[in-house]
N, C-alpha and C positions, 0 to 999 in steps of 0.2 A: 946713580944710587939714591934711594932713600935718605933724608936725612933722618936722623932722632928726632921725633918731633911732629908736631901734632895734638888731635884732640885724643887719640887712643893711647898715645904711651903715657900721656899726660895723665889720664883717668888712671893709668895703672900706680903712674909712682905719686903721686898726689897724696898730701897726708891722709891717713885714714885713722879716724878716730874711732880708742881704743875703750870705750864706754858703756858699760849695759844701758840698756833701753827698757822700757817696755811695749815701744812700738815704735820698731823704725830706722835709729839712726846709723845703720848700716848703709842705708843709701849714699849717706856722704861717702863713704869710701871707694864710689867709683865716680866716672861720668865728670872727672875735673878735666880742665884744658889747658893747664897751666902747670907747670915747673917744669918741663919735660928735660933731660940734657938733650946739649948739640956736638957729642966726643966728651972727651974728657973734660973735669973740672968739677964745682962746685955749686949750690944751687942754696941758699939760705931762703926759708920761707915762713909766711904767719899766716894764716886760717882761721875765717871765723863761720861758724852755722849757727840755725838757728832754725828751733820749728815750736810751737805751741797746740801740743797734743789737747786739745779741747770739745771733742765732738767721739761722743760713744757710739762704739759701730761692735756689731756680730756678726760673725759671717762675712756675707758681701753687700754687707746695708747698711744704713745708719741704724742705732738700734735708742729706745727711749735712758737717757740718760741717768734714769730712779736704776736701771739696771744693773749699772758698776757703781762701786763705793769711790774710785776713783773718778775723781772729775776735772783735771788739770796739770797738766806734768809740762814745764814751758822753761824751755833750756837755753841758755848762751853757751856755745863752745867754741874754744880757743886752740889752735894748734899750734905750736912751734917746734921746726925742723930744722933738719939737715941734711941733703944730699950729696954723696958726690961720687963722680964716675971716675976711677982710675983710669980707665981705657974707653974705646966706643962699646967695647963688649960687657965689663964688669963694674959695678959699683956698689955704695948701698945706703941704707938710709934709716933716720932715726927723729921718730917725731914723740914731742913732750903737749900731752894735751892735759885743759884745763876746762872745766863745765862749773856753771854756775845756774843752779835748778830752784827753781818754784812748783811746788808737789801740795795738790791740796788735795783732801778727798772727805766724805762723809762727816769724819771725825776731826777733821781741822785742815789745818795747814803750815806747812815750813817753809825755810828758804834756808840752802846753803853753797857754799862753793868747797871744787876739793879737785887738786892733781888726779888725772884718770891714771888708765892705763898703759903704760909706755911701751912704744912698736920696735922691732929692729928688724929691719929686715936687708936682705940680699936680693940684688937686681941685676942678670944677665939680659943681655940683646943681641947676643951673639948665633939663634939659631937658623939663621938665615942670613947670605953675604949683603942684602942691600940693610940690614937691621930693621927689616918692618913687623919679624913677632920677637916675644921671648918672654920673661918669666921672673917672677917675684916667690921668696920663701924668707919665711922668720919667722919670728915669735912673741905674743904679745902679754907680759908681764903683769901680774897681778899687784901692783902699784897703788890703785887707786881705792880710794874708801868703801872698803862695801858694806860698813857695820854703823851709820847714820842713823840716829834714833830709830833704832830698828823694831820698836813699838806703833811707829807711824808708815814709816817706808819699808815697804818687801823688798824683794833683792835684786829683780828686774827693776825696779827703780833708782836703785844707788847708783854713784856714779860709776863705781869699781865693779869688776865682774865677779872679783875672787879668784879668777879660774887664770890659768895659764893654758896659752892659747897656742897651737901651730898654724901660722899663715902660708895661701898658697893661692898665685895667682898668675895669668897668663892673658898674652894679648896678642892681636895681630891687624896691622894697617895698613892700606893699600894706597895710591893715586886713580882717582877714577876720570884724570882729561891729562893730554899729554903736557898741559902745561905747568903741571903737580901745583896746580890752584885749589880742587877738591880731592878733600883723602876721607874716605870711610875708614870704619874704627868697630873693632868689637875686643870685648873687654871680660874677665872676670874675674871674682875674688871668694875664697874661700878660708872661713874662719871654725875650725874643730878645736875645742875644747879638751885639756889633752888631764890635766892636774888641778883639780877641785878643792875648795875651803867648806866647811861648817855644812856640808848636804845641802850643795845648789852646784846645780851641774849644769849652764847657759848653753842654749838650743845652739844647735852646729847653723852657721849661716853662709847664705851663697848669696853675691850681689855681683850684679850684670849689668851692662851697659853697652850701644851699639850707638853709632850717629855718622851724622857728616860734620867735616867742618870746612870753610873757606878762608884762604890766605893771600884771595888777590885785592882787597882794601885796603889802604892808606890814606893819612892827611899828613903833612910833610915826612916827618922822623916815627909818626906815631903809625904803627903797620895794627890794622881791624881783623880781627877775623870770629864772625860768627860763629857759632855751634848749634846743632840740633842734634837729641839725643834720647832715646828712649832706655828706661832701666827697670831692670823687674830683679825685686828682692827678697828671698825666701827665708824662712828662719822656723827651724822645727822648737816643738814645745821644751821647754825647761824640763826638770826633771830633778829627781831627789825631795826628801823631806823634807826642807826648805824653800821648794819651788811652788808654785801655783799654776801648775800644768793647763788644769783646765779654761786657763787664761790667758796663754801665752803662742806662740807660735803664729805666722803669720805669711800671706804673700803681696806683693804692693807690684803694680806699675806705676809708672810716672814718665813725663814728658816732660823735659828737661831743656827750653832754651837757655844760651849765655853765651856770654862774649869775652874774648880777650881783647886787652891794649898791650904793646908789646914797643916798650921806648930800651932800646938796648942800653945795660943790661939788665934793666928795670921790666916786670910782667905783670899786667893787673888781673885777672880774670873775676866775674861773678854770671852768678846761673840761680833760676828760682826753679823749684822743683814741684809740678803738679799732680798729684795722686789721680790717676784714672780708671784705675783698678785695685777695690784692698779686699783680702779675706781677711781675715781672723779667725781664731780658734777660742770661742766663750764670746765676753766682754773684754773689749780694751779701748782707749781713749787715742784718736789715732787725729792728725795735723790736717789742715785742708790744705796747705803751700809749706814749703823749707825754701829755704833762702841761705847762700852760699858767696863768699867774697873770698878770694886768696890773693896773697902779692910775694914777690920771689925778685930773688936779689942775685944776677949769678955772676959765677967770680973765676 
């Protein structure tokens, strides 16, 4: 049988941070390699990203940067979680994230930090007897600050969405040599907007992820295992009286290597994330790299 574990279940229950964007950070919510469970038990974890939106693109181009009043949106995000699996089949899990943002645009600039929006969700593995797919539902809490100097910063920009969210995601991984050293992985996640504040209603989002990962490296106690992974992330336009539709909405690919260290029952994983494909919908200020580091504690 299959164990739990891997780089696709791992993308599935890996923190997923709960934050509007104005370009972007949905990616982080898949394509991790790290916390996965192995049966029952526990899994305590801390998450950090980071991307620095600094380059104005339209379309599928770079576009001259006199063209958005936006010129800078460069975020730290902090995750802290908790997973745990009652059985090999059910569990679930709750992550508390935190962003601290630097937003400058035409008219100035700020900096602030502020608790986002907190995840709960529910995690079966149970649809298949070796556990190699299954399924993710919850809901993500309108928590976070969405009313920040809202003279400077629009609503895609806060850290908070406002909205209350229903999540829903599903995965499935396989071994591709008989010695279950390489396992492909494919992955997705879906975020619908369900319960809206003040006429901002955040684009419904779908974030994907496929790869391989290897598990036959080690140096003594410390077990290596690479990852390669592709992730294409979509996100339709905002909407309502408060939104800036005609600037919002988006599709991204990216190429995604990273690696775990794995010192039982200590897990390191990081992955840089490169854009190889972005549309946009208008002007929007979109990252050339994100960068990704998790560490997980299980019990």
């Amino acid at each position: 049988m299959l164990k739990i574990g891997g780089g696709l279940l791992a993308a599935t229950l890996a923190p997923s941070l709960g934050w509007a964007c104005a370009c972007g950070c949905g990616v982080f919510d898949v394509g991790t390699s790290s916390m996965f469970p192995d049966g029952a038990g526990g899994t305590a974890f801390l998450q950090y990203d980071y991307q620095d939106q600094n380059r104005n693109w339209s379309g599928a181009s770079q576009a001259p940067a006199a063209n958005n009043d936006d010129k800078e949106i460069r975020t730290d995000f902090v995750t802290a979680g908790l997973q745990y699996m009652f059985n090999s089949s059910w569990g679930v899990q709750a992550e508390v994230p935190f962003a601290y943002r630097y937003f400058k645009t035409a008219d100035g600039s700020t900096t602030w930090g502020s608790l986002g929006d907190i995840r709960v969700e529910g995690i079966y593995t149970g649809l298949m007897a070796d556990l190699s797919a299954g399924v993710t539902f919850g809901v993500k809490l309108p928590t976070g600050n969405d009313n920040f100097n809202p003279g400077l910063v629009d609503r895609d920009t806060q850290i908070g969405s406002g909205s209350t969210d229903i999540l829903l995601g599903g995965f499935y991984r396989h071994n591709l040599d008989r010695n279950q050293k390489w396992d492909w992985f494919a992955q997705l996640q879906l975020d619908v907007p369900v319960l809206i504040q003040a006429q901002y209603r955040p684009g419904v989002e779908l974030d994907t992820a496929a790869g391989i990962d290897y598990k036959g490296w080690s140096v003594g106690r410390v077990k290596i295992s690479p990852v390669g992974q592709v992730i294409f992330s979509e996100r339709t336009s905002d909407s309502g009286a408060a939104a800036n539709s005609e600037n919002s909405g988006y599709q991204h690919i990216l190429l995604s290597p990273g690696v775990e260290f794995h010192i039982h029952p200590v897990k390191f994983y990081a992955d840089v994330e490169l854009p190889v494909f972005q549309n946009v919908t208008g002007n929007q200020v979109v990252a050339p790299v994100l960068f990704k580091a998790s560490v997980s504690f299980m019990f």
